[in-house]
C-alpha positions in Angstrom: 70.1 83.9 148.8 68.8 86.0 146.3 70.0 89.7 146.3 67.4 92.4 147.0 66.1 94.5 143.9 66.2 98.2 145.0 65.3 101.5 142.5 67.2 104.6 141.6 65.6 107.1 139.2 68.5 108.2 136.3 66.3 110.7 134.3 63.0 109.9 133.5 63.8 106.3 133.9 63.5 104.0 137.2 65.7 101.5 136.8 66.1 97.8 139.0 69.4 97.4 140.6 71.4 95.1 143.0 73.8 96.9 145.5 77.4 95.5 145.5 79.0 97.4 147.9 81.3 100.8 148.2 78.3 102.4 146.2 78.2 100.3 143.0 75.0 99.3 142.2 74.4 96.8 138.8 71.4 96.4 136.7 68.9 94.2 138.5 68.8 91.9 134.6 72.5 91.9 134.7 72.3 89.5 137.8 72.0 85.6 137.1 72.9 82.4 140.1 76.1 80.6 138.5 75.1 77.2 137.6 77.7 74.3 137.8 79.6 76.8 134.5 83.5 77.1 135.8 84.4 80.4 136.7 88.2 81.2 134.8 90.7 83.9 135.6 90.9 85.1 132.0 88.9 85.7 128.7 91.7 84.1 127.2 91.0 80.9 129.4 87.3 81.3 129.5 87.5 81.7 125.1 89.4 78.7 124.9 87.3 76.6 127.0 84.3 78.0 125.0 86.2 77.0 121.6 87.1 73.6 123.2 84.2 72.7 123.9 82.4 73.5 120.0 85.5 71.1 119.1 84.2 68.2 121.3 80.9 68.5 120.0 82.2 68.6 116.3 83.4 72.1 115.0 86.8 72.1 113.0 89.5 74.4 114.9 90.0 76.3 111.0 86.4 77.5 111.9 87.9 79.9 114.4 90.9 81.2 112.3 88.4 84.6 111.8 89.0 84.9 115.9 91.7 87.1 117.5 92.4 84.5 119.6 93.7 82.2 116.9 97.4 82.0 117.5 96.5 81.6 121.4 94.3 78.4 120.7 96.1 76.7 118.4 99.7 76.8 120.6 97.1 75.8 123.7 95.8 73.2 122.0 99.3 72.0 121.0 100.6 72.5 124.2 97.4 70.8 126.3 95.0 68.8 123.5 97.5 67.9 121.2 94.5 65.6 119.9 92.9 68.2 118.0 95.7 69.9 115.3 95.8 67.5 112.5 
């Protein structure tokens, strides 16, 4: 079911939103259905997962040594993908 696009008025701007309960309201554009994509409990997991799968289709890990999440990927992949550190 697709949630109902209401309107507030902040300024001189009306603006499309979704209500999401206790009096939050989100930007109606914001909003988008969840495909089969896996929902993670982390950025951390989500990132590696992201970086994992630019390695499957090809991308060299040392591409990613510019990320903060370096360190983090590399001990993953050890630990999990061993496959991948050369």
């Amino acid at each position: 079911m697709k949630p109902e696009t209401k309107f507030i008025i902040d300024g001189n701007s009306v603006i499309s939103v979704v209500e999401v309960g206790d009096g939050y309201l989100v930007p109606a554009d914001v909003i988008f259905k969840k495909k089969d994509n896996q929902l993670y409990n982390s950025r951390e997991d989500a990132r590696f997962y992201c970086m994992l799968e630019q390695l499957e289709k090809g991308k060299d890990i040392t591409n990613f040594k510019s990320s903060k999440y370096y360190k983090y990927y590399v001990e993953r992949l050890k630990k999990d993908f061993p496959e991948y550190i050369l």
